[in-house]
C-alpha positions in Angstrom: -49.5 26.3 -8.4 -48.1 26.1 -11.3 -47.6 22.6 -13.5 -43.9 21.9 -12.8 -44.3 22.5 -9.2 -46.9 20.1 -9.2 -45.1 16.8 -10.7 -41.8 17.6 -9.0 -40.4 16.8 -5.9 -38.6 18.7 -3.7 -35.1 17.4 -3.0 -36.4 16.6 0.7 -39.5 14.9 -0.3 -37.7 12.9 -2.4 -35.0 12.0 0.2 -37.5 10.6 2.7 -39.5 8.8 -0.2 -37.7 5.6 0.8 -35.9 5.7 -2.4 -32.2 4.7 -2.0 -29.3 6.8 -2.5 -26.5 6.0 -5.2 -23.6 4.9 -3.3 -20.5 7.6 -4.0 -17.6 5.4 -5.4 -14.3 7.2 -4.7 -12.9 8.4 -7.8 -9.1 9.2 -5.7 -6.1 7.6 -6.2 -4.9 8.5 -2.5 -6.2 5.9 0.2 -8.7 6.4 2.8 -6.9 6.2 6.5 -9.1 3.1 7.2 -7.4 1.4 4.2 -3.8 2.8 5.2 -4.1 0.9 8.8 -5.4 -1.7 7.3 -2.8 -2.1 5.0 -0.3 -1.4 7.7 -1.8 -3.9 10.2 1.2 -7.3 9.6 0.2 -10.8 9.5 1.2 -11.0 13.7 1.4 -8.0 15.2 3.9 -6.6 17.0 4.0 -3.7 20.0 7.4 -3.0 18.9 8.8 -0.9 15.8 10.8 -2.9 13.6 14.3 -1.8 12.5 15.0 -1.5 8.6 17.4 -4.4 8.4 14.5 -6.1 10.2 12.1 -5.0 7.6 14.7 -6.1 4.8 15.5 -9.6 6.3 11.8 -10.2 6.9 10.9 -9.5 3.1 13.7 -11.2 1.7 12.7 -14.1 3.8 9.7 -14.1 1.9 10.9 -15.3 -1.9 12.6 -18.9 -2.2 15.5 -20.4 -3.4 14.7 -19.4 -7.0 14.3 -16.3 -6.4 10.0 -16.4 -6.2 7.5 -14.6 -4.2 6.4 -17.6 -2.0 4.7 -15.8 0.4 4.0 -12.1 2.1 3.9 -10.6 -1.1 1.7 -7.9 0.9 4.7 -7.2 3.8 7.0 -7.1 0.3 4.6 -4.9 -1.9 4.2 -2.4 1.2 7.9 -2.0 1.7 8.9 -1.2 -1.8 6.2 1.0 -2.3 6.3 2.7 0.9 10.0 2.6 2.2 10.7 6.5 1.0 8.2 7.6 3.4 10.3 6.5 6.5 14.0 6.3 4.7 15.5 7.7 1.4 15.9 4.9 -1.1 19.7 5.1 -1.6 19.8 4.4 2.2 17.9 1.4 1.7 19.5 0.3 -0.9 23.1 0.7 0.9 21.6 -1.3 3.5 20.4 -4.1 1.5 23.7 -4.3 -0.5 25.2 -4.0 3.0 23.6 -7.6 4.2 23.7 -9.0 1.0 26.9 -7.6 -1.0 26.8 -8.2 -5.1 29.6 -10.6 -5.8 32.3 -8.5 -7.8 31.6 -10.3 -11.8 28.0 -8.6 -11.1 29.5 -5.4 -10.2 31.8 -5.6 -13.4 29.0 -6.4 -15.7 26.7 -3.3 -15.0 30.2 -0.4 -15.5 31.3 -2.1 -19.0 
């Protein structure tokens, strides 16, 4: 036996020594499916799928009066980011314009 086999452990050896492993951080930018249903899982539940003009009143529900994030800034977060997976965003856009409909001086500010 020579001298470096004699200080060095084999990668078994050293596995079974007891010694702890280095825990693997994930270096990804795509989530793990555990996070994805977590992130999916609402506040309360529901058995039923929820329409978009659901989806839209429930998050606009969620800022106040002056136009804040009060509360379910996770529910809002998750359906801007997200809403292109299920519907294009022109067809959530039409639909929120549809509820809500920009009063006409808006309109005329953004062509001039």
């Amino acid at each position: 036996m020579n001298r470096k086999e004699s200080k060095r452990k084999s990668r078994q050896d050293s596995l079974s020594s007891g010694r702890c492993r280095r825990v693997v951080q994930r270096r990804m930018t795509c989530p793990s499916p555990q996070e994805i249903s977590q992130a999916l899982q609402s506040p309360c539940p529901s058995s039923r799928a929820v329409s978009l003009e659901d989806l839209i009143l429930r998050c606009l529900h969620c800022f106040d009066s002056e136009g804040k994030l009060t509360k379910g800034t996770q529910l809002v977060n998750m359906t801007l980011m997200m809403h292109s997976w299920v519907v294009p965003s022109h067809t959530f856009a039409d639909k929120l314009l549809s509820l809500y409909p920009m009063p006409i001086s808006i309109l005329s500010l953004g062509s001039s």
